[in-house]
C-alpha positions in Angstrom: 48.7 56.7 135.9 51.1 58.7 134.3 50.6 61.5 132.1 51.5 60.9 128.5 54.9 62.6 127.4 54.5 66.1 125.9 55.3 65.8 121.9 58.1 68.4 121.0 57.4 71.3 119.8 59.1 71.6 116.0 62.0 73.4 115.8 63.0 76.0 113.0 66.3 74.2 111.2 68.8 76.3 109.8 69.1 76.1 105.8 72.0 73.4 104.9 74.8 74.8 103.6 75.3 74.4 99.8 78.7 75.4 98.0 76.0 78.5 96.2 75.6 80.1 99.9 79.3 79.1 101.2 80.8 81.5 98.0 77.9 84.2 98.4 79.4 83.9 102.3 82.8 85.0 101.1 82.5 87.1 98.4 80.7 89.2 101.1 83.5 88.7 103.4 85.7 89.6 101.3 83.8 92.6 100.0 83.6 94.1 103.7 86.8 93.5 103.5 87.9 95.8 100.6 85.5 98.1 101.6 87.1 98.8 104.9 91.0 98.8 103.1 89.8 101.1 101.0 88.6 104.0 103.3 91.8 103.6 105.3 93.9 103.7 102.4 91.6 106.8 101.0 92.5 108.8 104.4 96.1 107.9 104.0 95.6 108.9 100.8 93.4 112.6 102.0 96.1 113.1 104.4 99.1 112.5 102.0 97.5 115.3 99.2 96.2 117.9 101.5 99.4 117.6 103.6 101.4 118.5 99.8 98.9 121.1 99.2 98.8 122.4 103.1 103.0 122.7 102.6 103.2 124.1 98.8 100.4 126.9 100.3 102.2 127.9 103.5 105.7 127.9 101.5 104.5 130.2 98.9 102.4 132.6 101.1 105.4 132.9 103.5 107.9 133.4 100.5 106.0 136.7 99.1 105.8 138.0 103.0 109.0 140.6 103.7 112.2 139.4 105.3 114.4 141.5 105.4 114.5 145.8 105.5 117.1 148.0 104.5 117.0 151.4 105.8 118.9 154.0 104.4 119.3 157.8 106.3 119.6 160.4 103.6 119.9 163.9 105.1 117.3 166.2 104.6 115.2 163.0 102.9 112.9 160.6 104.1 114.8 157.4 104.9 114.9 155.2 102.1 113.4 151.5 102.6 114.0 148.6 100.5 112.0 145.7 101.6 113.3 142.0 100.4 110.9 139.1 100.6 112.0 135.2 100.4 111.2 134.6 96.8 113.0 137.6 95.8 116.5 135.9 97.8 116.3 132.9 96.4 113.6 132.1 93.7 113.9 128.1 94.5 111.2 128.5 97.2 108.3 129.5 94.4 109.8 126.9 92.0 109.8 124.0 94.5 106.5 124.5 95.9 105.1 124.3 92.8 106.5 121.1 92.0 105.2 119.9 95.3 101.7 121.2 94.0 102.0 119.1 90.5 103.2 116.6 93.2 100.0 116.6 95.0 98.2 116.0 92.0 99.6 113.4 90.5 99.1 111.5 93.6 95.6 111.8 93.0 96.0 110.5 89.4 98.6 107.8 90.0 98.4 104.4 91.7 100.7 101.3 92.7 104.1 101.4 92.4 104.2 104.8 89.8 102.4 106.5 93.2 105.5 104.9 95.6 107.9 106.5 93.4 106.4 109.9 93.1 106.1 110.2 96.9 110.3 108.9 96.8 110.1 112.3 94.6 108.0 114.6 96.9 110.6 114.3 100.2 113.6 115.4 98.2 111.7 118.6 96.8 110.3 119.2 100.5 113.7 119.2 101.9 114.9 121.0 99.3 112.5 123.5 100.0 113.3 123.6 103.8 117.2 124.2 102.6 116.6 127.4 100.5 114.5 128.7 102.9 117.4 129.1 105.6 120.1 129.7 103.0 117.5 133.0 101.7 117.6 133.9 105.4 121.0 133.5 106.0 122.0 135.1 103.4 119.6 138.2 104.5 120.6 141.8 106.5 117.3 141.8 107.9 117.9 145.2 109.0 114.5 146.7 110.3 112.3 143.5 109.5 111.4 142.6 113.1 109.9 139.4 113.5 109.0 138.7 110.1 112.6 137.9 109.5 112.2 135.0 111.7 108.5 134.3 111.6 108.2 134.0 107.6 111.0 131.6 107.2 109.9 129.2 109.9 106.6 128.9 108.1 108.7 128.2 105.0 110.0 125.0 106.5 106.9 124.3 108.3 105.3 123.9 105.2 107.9 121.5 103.2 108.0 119.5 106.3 104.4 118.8 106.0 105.2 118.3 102.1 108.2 115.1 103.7 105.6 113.9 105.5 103.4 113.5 102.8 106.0 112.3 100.3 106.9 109.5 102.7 103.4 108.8 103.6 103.1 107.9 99.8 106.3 106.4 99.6 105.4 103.6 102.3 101.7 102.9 101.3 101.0 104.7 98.5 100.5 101.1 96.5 97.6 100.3 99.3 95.6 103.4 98.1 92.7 103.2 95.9 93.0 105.2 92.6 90.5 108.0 91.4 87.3 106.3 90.4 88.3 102.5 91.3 85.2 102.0 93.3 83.9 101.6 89.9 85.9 99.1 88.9 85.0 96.3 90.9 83.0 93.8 88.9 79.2 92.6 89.1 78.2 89.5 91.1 77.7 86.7 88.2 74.0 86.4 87.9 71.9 83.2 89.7 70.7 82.3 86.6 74.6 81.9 85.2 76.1 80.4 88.5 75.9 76.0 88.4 73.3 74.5 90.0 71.5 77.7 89.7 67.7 78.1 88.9 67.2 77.9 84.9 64.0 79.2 83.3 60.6 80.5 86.1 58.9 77.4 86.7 55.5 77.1 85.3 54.3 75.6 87.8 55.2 78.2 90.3 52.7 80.4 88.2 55.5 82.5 86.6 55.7 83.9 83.1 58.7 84.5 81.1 59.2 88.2 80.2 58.5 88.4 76.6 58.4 92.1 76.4 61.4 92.8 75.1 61.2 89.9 72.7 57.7 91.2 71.0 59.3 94.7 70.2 61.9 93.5 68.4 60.0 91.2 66.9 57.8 94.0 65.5 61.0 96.5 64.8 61.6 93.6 62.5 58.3 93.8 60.8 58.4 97.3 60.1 62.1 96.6 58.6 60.4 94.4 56.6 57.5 96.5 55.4 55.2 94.2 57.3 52.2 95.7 59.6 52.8 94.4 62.8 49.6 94.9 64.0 48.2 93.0 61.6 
């Protein structure tokens, strides 16, 4: 005799696919996918500022740092010094760092195209920058500096270098970069009850009750407007 065929066990069916799950499918797609264009564009974006900041910083602190020394012998005296720094040969150093500074900035505050065009701006004042630096040293007897005469202006266009770099980091993707705040902008999911086909009202049936909370205290804000007891 044989044995009667084993009835199949029931197996768990996925939930059909209904045009409500295929769009909350790809508005999370698409969410995950903002979210991860956003942090790179917000380390290009890190990278671009503190690179401004980093240059405008070095330039400065090597332009107050001594260049050049002029010694000069007077018999029977001490020798006379007379010590020269960078910003004191040419004062474009100070002034274009600082513009690289506001640069920084405004890169913060700035977004799209505006933020494409200021970092157009930036690479111009860096290599400005980088040019009065050598033309304050060339122009320089460094006399008895020692290596600050060489050191400090290297730093110089160390620092608008990394102020180029920045201004064409900008200049390339600086429309890809999210602006201050703009995680806050994105809007709300519509709610279920708003969406077609969505559920209306709680069922009664299902044993739900409506929230009437917020209806009842109005309703009784109204009575007291009305010179009405509402506990009446």
């Amino acid at each position: 005799m044989t044995e009667p065929a084993a009835s199949a066990e029931p197996t768990a069916s996925e939930p059909p696919a209904t045009p409500d799950n295929e769009a909350r499918d790809d508005q999370a797609r698409d969410d995950e996918a903002r979210d991860k264009e956003a942090g790179s564009g917000g380390r290009g974006l890190a990278a671009a500022v503190l690179g401004c900041v980093a240059g405008a910083g070095l330039a400065i602190f090597a332009a107050t740092r001594v260049w050049a020394v002029a010694v000069t012998e007077r018999p029977g005296l001490p020798e006379l010094r007379e010590q020269t720094t960078g910003a004191a040969a040419q004062g474009w150093i100070i002034a274009l760092a600082v513009v690289a500074l506001g640069g920084a900035g405004a890169l913060l505050a700035t977004r799209g195209g505006l933020r494409r065009g200021l970092g157009v701006l930036l690479m111009p004042v860096g290599a400005g920058l980088a040019v009065a630096a050598i033309a304050a040293r060339s122009g320089l007897d460094v006399g008895a500096a020692g290596a600050g005469s060489i050191v400090w202006p290297a730093v110089c266009v160390i620092g608008s270098a990394l102020i180029v770099l920045g201004g064409l980091g900008a200049a390339r993707r600086g429309h890809r970069w999210p602006a201050m705040g703009s995680r806050y902008e994105r809007g709300t999911a519509p709610s279920p009850l708003a969406q077609p086909g969505g559920p209306s009202e709680p069922s009664a049936a299902a044993g739900l009750k409506p929230d009437v909370t917020a209806t009842d205290t109005r309703a009784a804000w109204d009575a007291l407007d009305r010179g009405d007891d509402p506990t009446a």
